[in-house]
VMD Tcl script that builds the backbone (N, CA, C; Angstrom):
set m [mol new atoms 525]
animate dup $m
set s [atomselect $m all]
$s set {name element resname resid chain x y z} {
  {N N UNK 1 A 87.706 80.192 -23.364}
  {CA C UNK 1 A 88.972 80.553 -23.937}
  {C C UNK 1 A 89.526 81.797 -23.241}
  {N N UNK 2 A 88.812 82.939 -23.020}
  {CA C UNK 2 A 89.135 83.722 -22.641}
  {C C UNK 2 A 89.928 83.828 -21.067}
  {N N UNK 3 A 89.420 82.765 -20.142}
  {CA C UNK 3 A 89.283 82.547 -18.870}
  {C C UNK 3 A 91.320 81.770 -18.681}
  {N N UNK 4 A 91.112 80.940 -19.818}
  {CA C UNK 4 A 92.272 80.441 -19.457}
  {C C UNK 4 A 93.429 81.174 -20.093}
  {N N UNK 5 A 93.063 82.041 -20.890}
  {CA C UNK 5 A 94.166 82.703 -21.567}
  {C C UNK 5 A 94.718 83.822 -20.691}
  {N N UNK 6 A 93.750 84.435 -19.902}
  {CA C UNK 6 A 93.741 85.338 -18.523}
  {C C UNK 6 A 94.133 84.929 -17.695}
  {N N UNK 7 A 94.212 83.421 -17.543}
  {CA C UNK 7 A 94.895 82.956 -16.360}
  {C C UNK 7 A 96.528 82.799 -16.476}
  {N N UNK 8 A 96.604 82.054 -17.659}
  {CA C UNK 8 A 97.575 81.927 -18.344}
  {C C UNK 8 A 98.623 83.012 -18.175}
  {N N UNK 9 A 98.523 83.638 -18.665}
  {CA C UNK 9 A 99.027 85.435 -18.989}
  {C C UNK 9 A 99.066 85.903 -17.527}
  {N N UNK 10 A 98.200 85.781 -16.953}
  {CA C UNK 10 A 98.498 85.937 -15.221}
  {C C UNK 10 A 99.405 85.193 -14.577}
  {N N UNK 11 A 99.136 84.644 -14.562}
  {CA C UNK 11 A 100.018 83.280 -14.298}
  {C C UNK 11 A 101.799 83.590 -14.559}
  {N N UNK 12 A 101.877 83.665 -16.189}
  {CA C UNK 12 A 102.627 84.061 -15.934}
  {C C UNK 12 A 103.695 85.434 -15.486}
  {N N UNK 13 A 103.468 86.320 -15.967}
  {CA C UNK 13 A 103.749 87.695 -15.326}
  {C C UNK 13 A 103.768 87.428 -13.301}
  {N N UNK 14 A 102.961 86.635 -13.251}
  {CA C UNK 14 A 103.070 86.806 -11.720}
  {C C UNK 14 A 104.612 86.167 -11.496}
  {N N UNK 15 A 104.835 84.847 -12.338}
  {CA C UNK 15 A 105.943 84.399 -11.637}
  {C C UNK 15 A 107.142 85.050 -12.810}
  {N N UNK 16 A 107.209 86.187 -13.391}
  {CA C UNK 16 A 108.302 86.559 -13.804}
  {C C UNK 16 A 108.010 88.118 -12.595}
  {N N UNK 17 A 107.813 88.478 -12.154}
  {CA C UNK 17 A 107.394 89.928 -11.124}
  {C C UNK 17 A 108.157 89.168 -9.515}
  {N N UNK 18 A 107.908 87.238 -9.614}
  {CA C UNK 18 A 108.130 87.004 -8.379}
  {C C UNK 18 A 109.933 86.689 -8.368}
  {N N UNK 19 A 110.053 86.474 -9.468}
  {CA C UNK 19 A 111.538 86.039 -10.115}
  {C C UNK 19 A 112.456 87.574 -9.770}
  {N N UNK 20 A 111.692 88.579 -10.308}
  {CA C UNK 20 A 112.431 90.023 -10.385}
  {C C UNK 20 A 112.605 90.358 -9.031}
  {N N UNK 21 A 111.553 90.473 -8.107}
  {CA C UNK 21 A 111.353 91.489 -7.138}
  {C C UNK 21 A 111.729 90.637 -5.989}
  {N N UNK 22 A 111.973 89.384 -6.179}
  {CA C UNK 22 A 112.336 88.285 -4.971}
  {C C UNK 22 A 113.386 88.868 -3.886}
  {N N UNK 23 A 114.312 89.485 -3.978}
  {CA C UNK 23 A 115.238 90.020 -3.112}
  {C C UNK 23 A 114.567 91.641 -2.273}
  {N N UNK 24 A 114.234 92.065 -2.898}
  {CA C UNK 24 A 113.203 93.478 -2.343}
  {C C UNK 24 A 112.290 92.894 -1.446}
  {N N UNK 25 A 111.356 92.018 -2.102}
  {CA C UNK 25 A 110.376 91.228 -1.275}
  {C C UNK 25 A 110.845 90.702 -0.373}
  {N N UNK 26 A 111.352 90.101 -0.158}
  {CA C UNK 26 A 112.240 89.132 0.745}
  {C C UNK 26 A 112.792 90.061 2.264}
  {N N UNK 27 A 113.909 91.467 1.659}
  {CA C UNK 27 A 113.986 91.904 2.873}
  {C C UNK 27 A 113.108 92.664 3.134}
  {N N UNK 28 A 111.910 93.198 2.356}
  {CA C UNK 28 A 111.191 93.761 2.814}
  {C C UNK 28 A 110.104 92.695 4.252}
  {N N UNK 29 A 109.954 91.726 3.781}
  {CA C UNK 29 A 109.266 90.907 4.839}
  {C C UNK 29 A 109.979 90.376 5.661}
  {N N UNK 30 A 111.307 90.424 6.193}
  {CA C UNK 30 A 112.385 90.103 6.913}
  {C C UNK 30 A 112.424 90.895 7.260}
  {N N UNK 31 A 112.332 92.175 7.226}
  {CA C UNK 31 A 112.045 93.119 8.328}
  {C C UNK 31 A 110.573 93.515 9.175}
  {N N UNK 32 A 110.008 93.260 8.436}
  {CA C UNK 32 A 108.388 93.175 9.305}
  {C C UNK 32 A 108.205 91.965 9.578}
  {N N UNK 33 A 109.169 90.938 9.406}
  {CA C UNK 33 A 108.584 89.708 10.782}
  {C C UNK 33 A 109.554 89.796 11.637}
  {N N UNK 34 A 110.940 90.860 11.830}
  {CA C UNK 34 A 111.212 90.847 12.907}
  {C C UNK 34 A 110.596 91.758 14.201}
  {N N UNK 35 A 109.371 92.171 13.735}
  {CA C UNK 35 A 108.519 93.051 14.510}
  {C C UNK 35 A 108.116 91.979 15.575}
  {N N UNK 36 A 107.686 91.981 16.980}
  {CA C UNK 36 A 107.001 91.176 17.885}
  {C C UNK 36 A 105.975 91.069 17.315}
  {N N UNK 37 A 105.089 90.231 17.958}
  {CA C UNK 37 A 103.567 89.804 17.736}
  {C C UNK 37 A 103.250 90.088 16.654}
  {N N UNK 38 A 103.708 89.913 15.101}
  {CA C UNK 38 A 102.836 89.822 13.975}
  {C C UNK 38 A 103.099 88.402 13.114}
  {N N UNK 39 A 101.409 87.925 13.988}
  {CA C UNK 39 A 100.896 86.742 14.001}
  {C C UNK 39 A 99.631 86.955 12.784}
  {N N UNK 40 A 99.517 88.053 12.968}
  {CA C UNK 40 A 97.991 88.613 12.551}
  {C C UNK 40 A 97.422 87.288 11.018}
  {N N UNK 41 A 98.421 87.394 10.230}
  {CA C UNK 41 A 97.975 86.396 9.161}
  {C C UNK 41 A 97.312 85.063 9.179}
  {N N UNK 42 A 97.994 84.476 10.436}
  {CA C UNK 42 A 98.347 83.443 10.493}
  {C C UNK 42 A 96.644 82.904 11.720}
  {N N UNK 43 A 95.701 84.113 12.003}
  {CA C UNK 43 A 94.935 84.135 13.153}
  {C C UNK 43 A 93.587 83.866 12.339}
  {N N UNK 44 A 92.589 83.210 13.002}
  {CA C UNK 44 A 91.201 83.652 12.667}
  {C C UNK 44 A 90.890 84.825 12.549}
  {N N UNK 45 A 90.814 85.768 13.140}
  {CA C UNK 45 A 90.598 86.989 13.920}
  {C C UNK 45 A 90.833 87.846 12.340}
  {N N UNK 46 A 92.073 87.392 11.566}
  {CA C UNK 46 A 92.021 88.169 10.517}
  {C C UNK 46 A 90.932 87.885 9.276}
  {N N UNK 47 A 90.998 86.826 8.899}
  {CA C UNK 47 A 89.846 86.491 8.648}
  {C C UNK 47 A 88.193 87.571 8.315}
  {N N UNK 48 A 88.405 87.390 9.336}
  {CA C UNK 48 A 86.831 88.079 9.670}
  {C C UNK 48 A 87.402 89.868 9.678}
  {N N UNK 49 A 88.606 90.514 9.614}
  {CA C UNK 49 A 88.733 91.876 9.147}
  {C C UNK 49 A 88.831 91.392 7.601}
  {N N UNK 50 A 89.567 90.780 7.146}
  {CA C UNK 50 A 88.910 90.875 5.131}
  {C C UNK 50 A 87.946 90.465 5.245}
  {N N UNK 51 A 86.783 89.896 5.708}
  {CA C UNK 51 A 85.536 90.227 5.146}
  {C C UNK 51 A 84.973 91.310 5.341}
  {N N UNK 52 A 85.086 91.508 6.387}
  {CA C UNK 52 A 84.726 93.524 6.753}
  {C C UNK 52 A 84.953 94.318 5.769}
  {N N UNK 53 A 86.249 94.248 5.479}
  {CA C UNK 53 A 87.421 94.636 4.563}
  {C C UNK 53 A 86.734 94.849 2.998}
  {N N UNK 54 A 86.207 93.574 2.825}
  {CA C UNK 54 A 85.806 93.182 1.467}
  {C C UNK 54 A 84.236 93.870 1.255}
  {N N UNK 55 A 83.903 94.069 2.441}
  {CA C UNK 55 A 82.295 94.018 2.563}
  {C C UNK 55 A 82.553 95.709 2.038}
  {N N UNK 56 A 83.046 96.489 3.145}
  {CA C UNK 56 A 83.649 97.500 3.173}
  {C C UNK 56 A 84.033 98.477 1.376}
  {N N UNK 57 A 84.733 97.801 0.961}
  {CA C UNK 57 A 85.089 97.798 -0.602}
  {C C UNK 57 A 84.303 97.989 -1.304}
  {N N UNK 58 A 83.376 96.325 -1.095}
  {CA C UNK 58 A 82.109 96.603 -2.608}
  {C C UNK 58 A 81.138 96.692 -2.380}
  {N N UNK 59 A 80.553 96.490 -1.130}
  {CA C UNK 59 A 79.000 97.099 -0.884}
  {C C UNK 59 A 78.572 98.535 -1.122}
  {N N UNK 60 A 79.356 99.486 -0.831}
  {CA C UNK 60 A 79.021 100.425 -1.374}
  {C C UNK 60 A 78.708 100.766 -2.929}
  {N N UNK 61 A 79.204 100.316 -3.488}
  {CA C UNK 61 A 79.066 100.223 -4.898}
  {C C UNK 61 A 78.275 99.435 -5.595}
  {N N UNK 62 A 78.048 98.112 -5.051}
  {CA C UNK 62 A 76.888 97.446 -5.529}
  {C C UNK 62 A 75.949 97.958 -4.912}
  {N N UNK 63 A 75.460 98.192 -4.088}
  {CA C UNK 63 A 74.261 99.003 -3.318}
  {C C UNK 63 A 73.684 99.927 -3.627}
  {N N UNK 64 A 74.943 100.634 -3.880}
  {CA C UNK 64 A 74.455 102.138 -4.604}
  {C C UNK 64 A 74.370 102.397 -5.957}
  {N N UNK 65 A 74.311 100.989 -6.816}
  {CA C UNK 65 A 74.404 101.244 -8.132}
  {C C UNK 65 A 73.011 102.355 -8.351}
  {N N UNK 66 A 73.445 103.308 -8.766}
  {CA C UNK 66 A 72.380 104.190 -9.506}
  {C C UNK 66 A 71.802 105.470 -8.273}
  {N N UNK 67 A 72.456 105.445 -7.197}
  {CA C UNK 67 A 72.579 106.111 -6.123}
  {C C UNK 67 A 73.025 107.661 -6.201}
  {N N UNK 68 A 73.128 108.353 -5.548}
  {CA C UNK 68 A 73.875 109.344 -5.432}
  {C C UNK 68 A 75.105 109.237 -4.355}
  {N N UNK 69 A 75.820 109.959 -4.670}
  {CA C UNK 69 A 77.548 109.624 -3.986}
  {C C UNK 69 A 77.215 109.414 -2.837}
  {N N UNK 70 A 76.249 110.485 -2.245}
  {CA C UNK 70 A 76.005 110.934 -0.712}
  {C C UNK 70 A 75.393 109.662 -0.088}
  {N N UNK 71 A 74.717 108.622 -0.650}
  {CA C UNK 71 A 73.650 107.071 -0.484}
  {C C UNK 71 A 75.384 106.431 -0.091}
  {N N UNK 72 A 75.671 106.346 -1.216}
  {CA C UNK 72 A 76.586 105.781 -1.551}
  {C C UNK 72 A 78.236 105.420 0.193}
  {N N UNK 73 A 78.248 106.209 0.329}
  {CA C UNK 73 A 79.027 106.936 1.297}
  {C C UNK 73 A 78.371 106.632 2.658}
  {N N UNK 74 A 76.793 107.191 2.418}
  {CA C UNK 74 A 76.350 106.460 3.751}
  {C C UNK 74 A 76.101 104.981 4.096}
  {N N UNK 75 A 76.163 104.235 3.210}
  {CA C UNK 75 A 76.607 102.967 3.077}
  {C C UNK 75 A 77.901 102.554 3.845}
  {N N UNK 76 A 78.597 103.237 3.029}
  {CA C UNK 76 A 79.853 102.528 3.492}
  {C C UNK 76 A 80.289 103.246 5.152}
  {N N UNK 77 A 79.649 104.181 5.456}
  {CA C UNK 77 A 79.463 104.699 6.785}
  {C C UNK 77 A 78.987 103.266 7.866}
  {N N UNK 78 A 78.349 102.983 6.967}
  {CA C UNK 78 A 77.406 101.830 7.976}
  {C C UNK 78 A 78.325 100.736 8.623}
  {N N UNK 79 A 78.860 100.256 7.613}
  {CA C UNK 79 A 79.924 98.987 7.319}
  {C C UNK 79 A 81.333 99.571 8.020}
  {N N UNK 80 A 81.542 100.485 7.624}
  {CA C UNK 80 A 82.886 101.073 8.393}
  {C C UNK 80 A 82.710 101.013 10.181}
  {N N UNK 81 A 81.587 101.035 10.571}
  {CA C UNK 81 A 81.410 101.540 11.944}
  {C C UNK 81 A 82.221 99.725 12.510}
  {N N UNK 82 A 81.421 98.336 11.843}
  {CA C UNK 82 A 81.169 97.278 12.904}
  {C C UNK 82 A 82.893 97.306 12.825}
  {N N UNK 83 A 83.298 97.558 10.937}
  {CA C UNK 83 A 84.752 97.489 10.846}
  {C C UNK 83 A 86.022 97.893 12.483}
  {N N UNK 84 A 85.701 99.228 12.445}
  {CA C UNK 84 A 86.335 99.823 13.105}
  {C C UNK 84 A 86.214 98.941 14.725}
  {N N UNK 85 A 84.996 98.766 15.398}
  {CA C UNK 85 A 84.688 97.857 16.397}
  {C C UNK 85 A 85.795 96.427 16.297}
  {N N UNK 86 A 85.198 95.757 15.321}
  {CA C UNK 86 A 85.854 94.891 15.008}
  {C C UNK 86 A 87.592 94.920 15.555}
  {N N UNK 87 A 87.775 95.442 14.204}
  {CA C UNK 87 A 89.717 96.067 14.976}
  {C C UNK 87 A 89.903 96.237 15.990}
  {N N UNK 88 A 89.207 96.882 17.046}
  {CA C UNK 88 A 89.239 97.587 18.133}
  {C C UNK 88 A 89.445 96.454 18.842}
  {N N UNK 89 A 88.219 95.603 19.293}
  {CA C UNK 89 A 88.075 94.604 19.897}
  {C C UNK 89 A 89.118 93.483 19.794}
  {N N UNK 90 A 89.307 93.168 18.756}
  {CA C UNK 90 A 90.332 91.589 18.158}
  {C C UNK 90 A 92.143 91.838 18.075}
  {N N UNK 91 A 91.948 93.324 17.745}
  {CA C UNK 91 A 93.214 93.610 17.551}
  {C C UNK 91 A 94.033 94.701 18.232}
  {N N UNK 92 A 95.449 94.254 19.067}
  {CA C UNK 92 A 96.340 95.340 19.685}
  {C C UNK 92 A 96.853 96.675 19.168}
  {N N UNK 93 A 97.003 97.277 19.533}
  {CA C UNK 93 A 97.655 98.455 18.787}
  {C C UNK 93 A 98.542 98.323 18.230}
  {N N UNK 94 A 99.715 97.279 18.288}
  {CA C UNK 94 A 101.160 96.853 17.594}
  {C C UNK 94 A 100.335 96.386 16.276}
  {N N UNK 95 A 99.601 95.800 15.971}
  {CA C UNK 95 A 98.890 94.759 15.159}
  {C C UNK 95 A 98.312 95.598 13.989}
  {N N UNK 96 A 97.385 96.807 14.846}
  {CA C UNK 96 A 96.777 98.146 13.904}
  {C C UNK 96 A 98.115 98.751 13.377}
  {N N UNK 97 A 99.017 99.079 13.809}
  {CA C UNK 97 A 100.061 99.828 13.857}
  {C C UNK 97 A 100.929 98.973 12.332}
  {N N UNK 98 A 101.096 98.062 12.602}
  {CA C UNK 98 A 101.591 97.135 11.340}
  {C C UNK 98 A 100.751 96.824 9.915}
  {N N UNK 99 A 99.507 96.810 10.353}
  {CA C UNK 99 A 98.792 96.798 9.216}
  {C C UNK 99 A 98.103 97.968 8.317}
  {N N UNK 100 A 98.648 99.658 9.246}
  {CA C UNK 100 A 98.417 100.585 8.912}
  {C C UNK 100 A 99.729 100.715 8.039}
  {N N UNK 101 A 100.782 100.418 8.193}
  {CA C UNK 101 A 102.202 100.521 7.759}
  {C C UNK 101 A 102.516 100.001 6.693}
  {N N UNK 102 A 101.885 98.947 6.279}
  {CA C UNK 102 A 101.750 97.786 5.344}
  {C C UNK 102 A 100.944 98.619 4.244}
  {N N UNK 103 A 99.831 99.406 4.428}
  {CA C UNK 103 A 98.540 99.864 4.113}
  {C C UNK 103 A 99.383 100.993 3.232}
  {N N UNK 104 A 99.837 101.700 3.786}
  {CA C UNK 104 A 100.745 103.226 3.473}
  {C C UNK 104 A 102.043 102.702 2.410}
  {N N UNK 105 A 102.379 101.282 2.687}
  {CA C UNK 105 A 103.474 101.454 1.562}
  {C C UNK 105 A 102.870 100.586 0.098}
  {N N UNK 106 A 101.568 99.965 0.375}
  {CA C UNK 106 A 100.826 99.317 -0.452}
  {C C UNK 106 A 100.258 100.782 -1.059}
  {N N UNK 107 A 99.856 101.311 -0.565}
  {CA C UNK 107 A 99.307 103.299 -1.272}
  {C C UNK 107 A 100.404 103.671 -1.814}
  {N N UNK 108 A 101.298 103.675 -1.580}
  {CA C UNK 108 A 102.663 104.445 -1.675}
  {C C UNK 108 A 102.810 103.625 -3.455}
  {N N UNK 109 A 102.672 102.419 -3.444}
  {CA C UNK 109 A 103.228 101.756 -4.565}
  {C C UNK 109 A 101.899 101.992 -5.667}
  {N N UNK 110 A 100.843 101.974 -5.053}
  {CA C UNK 110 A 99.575 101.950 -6.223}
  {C C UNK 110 A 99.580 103.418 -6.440}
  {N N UNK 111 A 99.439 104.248 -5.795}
  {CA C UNK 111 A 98.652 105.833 -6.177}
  {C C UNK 111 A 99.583 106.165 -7.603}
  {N N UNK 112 A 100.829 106.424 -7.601}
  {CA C UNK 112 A 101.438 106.609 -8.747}
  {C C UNK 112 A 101.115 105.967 -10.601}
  {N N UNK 113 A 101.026 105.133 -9.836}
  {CA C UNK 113 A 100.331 103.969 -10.832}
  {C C UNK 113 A 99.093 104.510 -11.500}
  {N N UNK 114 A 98.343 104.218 -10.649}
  {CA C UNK 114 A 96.631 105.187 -10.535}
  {C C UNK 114 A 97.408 106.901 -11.683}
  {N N UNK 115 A 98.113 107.161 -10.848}
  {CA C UNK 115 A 98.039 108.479 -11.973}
  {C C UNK 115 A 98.283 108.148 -12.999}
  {N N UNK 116 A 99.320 107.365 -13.286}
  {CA C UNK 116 A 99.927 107.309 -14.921}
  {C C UNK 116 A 98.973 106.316 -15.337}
  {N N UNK 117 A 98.479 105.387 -15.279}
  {CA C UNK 117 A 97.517 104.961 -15.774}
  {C C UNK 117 A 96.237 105.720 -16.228}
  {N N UNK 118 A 95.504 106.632 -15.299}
  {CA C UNK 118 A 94.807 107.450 -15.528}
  {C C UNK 118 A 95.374 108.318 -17.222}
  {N N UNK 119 A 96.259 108.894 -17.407}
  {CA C UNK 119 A 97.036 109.659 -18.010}
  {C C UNK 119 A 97.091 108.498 -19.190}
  {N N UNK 120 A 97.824 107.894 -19.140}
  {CA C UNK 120 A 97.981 106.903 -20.118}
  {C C UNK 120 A 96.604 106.116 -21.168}
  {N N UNK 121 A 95.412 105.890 -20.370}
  {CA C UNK 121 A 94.321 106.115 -20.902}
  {C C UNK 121 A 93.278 106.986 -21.790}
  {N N UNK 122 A 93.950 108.279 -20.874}
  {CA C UNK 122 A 93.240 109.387 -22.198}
  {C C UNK 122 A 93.987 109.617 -22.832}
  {N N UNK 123 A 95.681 109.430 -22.933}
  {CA C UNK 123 A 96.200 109.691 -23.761}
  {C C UNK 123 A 95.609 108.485 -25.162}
  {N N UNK 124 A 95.911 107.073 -24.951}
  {CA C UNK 124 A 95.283 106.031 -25.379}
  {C C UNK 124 A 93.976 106.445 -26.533}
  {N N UNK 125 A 93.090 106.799 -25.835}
  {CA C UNK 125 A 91.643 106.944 -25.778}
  {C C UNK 125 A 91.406 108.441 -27.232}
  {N N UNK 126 A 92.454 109.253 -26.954}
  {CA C UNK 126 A 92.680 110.949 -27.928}
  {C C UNK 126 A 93.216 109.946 -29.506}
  {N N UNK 127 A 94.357 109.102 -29.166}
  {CA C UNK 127 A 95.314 109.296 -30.087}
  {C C UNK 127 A 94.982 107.636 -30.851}
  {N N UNK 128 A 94.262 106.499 -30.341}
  {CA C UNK 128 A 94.270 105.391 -30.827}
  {C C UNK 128 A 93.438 105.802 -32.174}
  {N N UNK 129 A 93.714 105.376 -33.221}
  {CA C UNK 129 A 92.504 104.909 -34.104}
  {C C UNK 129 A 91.325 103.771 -34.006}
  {N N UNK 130 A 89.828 104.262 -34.126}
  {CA C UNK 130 A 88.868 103.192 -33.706}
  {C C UNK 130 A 89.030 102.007 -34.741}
  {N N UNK 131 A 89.937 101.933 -35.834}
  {CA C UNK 131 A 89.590 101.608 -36.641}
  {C C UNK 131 A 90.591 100.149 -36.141}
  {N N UNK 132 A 92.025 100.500 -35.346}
  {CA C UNK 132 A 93.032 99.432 -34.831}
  {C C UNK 132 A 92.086 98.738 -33.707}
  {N N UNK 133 A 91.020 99.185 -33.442}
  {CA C UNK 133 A 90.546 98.391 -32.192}
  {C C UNK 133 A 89.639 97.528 -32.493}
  {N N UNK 134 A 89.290 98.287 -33.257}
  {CA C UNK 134 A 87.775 97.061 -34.210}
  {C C UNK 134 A 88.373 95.739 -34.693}
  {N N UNK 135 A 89.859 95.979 -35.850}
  {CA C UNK 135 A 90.305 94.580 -36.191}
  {C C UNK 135 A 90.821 94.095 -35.028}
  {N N UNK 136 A 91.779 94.634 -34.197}
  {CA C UNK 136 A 92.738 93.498 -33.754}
  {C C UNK 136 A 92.065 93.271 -32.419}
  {N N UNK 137 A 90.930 94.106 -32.038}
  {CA C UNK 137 A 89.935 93.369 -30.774}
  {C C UNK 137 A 88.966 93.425 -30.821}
  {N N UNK 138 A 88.566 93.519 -31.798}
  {CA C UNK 138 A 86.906 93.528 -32.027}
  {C C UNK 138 A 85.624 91.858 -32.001}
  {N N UNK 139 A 86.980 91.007 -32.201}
  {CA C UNK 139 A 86.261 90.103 -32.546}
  {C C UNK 139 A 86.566 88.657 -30.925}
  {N N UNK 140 A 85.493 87.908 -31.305}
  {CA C UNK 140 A 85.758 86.859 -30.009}
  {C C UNK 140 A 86.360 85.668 -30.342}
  {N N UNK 141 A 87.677 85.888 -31.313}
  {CA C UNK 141 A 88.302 84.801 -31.290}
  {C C UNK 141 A 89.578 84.441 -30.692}
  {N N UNK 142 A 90.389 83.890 -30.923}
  {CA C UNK 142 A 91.657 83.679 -30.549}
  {C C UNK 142 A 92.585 84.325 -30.200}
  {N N UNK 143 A 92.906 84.799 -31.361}
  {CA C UNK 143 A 93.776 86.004 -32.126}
  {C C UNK 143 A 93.728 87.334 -31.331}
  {N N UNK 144 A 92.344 87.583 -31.057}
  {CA C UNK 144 A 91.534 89.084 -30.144}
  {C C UNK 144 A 91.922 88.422 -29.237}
  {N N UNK 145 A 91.472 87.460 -28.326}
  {CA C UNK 145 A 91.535 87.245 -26.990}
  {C C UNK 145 A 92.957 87.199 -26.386}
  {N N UNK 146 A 93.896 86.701 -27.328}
  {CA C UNK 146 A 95.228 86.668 -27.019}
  {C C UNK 146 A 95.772 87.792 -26.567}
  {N N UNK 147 A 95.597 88.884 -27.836}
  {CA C UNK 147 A 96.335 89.882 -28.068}
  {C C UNK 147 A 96.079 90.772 -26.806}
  {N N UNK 148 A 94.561 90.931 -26.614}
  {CA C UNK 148 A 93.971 91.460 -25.708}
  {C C UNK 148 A 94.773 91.197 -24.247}
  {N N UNK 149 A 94.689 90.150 -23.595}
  {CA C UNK 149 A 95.267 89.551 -22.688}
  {C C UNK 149 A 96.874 89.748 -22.466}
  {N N UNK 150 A 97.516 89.691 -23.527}
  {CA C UNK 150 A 98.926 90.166 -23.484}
  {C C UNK 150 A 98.955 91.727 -23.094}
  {N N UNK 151 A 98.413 92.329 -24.161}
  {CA C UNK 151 A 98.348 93.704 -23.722}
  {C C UNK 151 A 98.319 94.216 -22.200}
  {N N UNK 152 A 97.142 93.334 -21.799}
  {CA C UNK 152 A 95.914 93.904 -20.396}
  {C C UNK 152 A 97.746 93.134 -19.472}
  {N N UNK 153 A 98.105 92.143 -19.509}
  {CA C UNK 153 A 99.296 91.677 -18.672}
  {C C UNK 153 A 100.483 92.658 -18.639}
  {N N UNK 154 A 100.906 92.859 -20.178}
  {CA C UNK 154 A 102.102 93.758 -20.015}
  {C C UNK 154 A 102.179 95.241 -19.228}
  {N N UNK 155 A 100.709 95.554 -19.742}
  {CA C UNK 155 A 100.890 96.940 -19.192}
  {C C UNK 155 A 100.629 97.375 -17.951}
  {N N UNK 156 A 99.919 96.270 -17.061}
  {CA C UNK 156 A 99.407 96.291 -15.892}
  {C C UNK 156 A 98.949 97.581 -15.092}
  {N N UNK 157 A 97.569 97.626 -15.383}
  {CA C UNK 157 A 97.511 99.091 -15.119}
  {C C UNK 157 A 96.616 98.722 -13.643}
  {N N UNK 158 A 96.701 99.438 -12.581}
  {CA C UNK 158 A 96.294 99.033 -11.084}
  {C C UNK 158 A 94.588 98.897 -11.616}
  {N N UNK 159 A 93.973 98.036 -10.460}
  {CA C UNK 159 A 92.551 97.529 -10.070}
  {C C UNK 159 A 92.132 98.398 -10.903}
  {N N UNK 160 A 92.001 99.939 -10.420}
  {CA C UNK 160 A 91.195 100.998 -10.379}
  {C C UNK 160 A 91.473 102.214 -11.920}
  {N N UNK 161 A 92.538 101.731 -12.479}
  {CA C UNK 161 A 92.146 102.237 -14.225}
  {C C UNK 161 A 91.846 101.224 -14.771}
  {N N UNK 162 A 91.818 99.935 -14.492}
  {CA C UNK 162 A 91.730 98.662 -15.619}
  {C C UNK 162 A 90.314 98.493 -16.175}
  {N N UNK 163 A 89.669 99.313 -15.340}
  {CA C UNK 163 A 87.824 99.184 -15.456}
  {C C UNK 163 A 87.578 100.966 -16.609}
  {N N UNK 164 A 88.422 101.532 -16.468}
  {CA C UNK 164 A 88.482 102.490 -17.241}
  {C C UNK 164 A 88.963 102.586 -18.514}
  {N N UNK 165 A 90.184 101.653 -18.625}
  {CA C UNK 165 A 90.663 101.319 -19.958}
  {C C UNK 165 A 89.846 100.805 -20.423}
  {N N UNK 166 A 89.297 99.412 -20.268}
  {CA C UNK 166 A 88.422 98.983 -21.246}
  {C C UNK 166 A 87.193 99.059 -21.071}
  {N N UNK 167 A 87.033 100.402 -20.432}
  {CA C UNK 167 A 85.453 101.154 -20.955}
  {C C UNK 167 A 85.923 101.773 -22.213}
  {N N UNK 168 A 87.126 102.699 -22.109}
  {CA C UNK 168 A 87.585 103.405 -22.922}
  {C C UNK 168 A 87.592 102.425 -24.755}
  {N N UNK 169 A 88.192 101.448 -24.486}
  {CA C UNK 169 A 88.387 100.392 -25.560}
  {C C UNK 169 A 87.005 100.007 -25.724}
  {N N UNK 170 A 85.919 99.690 -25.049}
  {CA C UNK 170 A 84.707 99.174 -25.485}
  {C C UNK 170 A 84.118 100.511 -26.048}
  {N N UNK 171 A 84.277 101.912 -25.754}
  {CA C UNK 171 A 83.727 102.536 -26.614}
  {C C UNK 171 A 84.292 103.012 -27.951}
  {N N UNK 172 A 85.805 103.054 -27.964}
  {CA C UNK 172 A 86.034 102.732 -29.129}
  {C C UNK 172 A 85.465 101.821 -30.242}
  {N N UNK 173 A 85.758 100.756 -29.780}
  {CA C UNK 173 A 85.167 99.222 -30.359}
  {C C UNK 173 A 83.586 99.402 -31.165}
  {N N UNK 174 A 82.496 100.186 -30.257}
  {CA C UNK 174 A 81.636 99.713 -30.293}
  {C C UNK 174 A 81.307 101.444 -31.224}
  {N N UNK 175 A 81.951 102.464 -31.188}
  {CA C UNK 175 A 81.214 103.821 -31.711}
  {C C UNK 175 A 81.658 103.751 -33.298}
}
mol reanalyze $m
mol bondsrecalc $m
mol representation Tube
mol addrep $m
């Protein structure tokens, strides 16, 4: 239940975000495909940088579960090196140059986010009553899973508070 109600709720928000932002989006990628040579998507070659990419991301963190930062870091030291090779080798400088650009306005749009989300959580976390979290999500039915899911959609808080909110909510829930 939960799986499809998450999808659901994903699902849709994605295509009301694709409905809104369609004209932004649009010239925004109408201007970076009138760049030469960015093929990059469309190549094997990329491919094999998101797995780097990906490897890059969560190996450090699964690896180092229970680590110290410094383990942790040298991990991703490791993985960063073939990364960087990788690029080097497969990919032109126009190519790095575009996907660094891409990178900076994808930061540009999350970091803000990241703050107010951050913010928005402890505010959340000070001022909720444990007592609203216990009924209306405490339980594994319908009703919880729904509500839950609407919430987690509307408010869309980036990758990197969403694992914080509902730590925050599971310790509510559960103290």
């Amino acid at each position: 239940m939960r799986i499809i109600a998450a999808l659901s709720t994903s699902f849709l928000v994605g295509l009301i975000m694709v409905y809104v932002f369609r004209r932004e989006e649009s010239a925004r990628i109408s201007k970076t495909m009138e760049l030469k040579d960015y093929k990059i998507i469309k190549s094997k070659k990329f491919i094999g940088l998101i797995f780097l990419l990906i490897l890059l991301l969560l190996l450090p963190n699964y690896l180092g579960i229970g680590r110290p930062y410094s383990e942790k870091l040298l991990i991703f030291s490791i993985i960063l090196i073939p990364t960087i090779i990788y690029t080097k080798l497969f990919f032109n400088s126009e190519e790095i140059k575009i996907w660094l650009r891409e990178t900076l306005w994808f930061v540009r749009i999350i970091f803000p986010l990241l703050l107010i989300g951050v913010f928005i959580i402890g505010i959340i976390g000070a001022i909720l009553p444990e007592e609203w979290i216990k009924i209306a999500l405490g339980r594994n039915d319908l009703p919880s899973v729904l509500l839950a899911d609407i919430i987690g959609a509307l408010s869309y808080f980036s990758t990197m508070t969403e694992a914080s909110f509902v730590k925050m909510l599971l310790l509510l829930k559960c103290s």
